[in-house]
Structure formats: structure tokens, C-alpha cells
N, C-alpha and C positions, 0 to 999 in steps of 0.2 A: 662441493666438498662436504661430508658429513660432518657434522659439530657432535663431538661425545660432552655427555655428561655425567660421570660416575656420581654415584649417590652411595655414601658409605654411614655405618651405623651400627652399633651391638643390635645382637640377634635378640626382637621384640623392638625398635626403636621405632617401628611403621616406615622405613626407609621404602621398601616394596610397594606398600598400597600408596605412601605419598606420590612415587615416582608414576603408578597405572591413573591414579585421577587425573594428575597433570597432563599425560599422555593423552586421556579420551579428552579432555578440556583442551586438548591439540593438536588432535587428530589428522589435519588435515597437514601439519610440517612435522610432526613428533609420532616416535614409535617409544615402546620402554621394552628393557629385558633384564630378566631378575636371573643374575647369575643363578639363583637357588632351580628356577623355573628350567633354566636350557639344561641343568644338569638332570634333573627328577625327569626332563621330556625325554632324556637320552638312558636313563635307567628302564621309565617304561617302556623304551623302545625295545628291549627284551637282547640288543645287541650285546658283546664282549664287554666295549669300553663304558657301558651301562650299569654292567655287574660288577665292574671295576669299580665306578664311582658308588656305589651300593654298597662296597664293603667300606667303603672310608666315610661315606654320610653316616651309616646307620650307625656308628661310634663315635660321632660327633666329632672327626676328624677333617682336615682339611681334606680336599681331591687335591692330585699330583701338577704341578706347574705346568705339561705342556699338556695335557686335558683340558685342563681351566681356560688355559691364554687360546688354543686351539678353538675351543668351544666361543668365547667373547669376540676375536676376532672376525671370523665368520661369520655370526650375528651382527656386526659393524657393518660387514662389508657387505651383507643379502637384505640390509637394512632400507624399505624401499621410501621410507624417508628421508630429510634433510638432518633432523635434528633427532641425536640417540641417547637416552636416559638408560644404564644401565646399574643397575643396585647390585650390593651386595662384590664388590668388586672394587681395586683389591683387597683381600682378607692375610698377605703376609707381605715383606719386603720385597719377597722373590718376584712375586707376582706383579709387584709393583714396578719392579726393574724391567721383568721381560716386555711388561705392555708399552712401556717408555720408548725402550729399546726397539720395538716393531713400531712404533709410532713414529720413530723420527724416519722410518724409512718408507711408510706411505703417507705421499702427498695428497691424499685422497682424504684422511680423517685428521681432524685438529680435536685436540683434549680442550673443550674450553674450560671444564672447571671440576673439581669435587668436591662435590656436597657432604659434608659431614653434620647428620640428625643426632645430635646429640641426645640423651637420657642418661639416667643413675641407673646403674644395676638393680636394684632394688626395684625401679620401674619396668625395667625391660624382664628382669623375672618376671613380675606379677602379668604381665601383656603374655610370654610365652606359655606360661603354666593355666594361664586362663584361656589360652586359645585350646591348646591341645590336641592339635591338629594331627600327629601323629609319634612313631614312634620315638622319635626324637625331641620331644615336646616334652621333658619330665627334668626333673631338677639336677640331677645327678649329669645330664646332657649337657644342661643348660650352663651348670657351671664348666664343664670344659670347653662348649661352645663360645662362654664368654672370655676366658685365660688365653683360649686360643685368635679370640678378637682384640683383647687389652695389648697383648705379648708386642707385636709387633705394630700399635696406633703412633706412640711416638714418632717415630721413626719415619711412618706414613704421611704422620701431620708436618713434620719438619720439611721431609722432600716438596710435599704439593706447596707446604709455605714459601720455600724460598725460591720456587715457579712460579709465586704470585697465584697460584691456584684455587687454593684452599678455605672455603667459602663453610661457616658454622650456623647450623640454624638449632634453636631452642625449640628441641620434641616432646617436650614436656609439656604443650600447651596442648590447647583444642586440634583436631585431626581441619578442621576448616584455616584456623589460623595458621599452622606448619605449612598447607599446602598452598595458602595464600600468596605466602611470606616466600617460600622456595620457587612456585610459581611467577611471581615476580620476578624475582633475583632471573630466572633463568630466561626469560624473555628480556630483558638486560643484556642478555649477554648474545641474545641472537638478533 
């Protein structure tokens, strides 16, 4: 049975590189996939549903529910490890419902937990606009990138809360201590 582990976080909170350390520091039972990564791999694929996601990233928009869960799912299931770290997921209610909902019908993956990296906006700006990675990486993105991460957290946190799910780590420290701290917790739970 695969064990998921979503790792969720505003856009700059290092959810992504905490998830790929813990990953190669686990190589040998853990795989990680960054929602942002399987989308951007299926843009440069130069396919339809590529150019589709291209027009809703490059305006810092969500992609459409059955792309997103289509896309996550599949990476679960070709996952050639035990244990799966997936970031950046989910990003609305919707999202959060449908993967729930496909979850209770394969016996094959258990949700053991998500991870929520905390940070202050304030911090996650200055990590995004200092990276600047590309064209999405500018202030004007950023903040709708983050209305569209705040919008629907409540909600997110409430459901995984009252699943007992919903595990908080403080991003705001050192990139050694976060990974330590979550690294731990997640070997806990496997």
C-alpha cells in the first residue's frame, strides 16, 4: 500500500525543496512530486492539455480540477516507491474533495498526513521575488498566487483537522531545521 503525504504551504514557504531533501535522504522507500513540477513537465511536453495548463499558470491561476487530480493520481499510482511526498496539493476545496473522494475508493494508497509549512506572507514574498525563477515570479503574481492559496486554507485546515490529519511545522526557521523537524514527523508515521 502507498502511504501519501501532501505537504501544503504559500507559494515561497520551501514546501517543494523540503519535500525533494527528505526524498533523496529516503531514497531507498520515498519518491516526492511537486504538483507545480508534474504540471510545468506536461506544459513542456508541447501536448493540448500542456497549453491548457500554460494558459492558467502563466496568470497565476489555479489549473482546472480534473487535470490537477488526473495528473496527482497517476503519479500515486506509477509511484515506484512505498512512501509518496507530494507538495503543493491541494491548492482549493475542490481539489481537496475530489482526491478524498478517489481515495476512499483505492485500497491501494492511504493519506497518512498533510503537512502544512507554515510562513508570513511577508516571508514567502521576499523567498518568491528573490528567487525569480520565472515569469510567474513578480509581485503582481505573487499576490494573486497567494489570495488564491489564503481563499480557500481554512477550510482545508478544518477538513484535514477533524481527520486527525493535519500536522503544522514552523517555515520560518533554518531550511536544516524544517527538514529535520518534518523529516522526523514523517518517519513517525511510516
Amino acid at each position: 500500500m502507498k502511504k501519501l503525504f501532501l505537504v501544503i504551504g504559500a507559494p515561497g514557504s520551501g514546501k517543494t525543496t523540503d519535500a525533494e531533501i527528505i526524498s533523496k535522504n529516503n531514497a531507498q522507500v520515498m519518491v516526492h512530486y511537486s504538483t507545480g513540477e508534474l504540471l510545468r513537465a506536461e506544459v513542456a511536453s508541447g501536448s493540448e492539455k500542456g497549453r491548457l495548463i500554460e494558459d492558467f499558470t502563466s496568470k497565476g491561476n489555479l489549473v482546472p480540477l480534473e487535470i490537477v487530480v488526473e495528473t496527482i493520481v497517476e503519479a500515486i499510482a506509477n509511484a515506484p516507491k512505498e512512501v509518496v511526498l507530494i507538495d503543493g496539493y491541494p491548492r482549493s476545496s475542490e481539489q481537496m474533495v475530489a482526491l478524498d473522494r478517489i481515495l476512499k475508493d483505492k485500497k491501494s494508497i492511504a493519506l497518512v498526513s498533510v503537512i502544512e509549512v507554515e510562513v508570513s506572507e511577508k516571508i514567502a514574498c521576499e523567498r518568491v521575488l528573490g528567487r525569480a525563477r520565472g515569469a510567474d515570479d513578480n509581485a503582481e503574481v505573487f499576490k494573486n498566487r497567494m489570495k488564491v492559496y489564503l481563499e480557500p486554507l481554512a477550510e482545508i485546515q478544518d477538513f484535514y483537522t477533524q481527520k486527525g490529519l493535519l500536522h503544522k511545522i514552523n517555515g520560518e526557521r533554518s531550511i536544516e531545521a524544517i527538514v529535520a523537524d518534518m523529516e522526523s514527523y514523517i518517519k513517525s508515521k511510516i
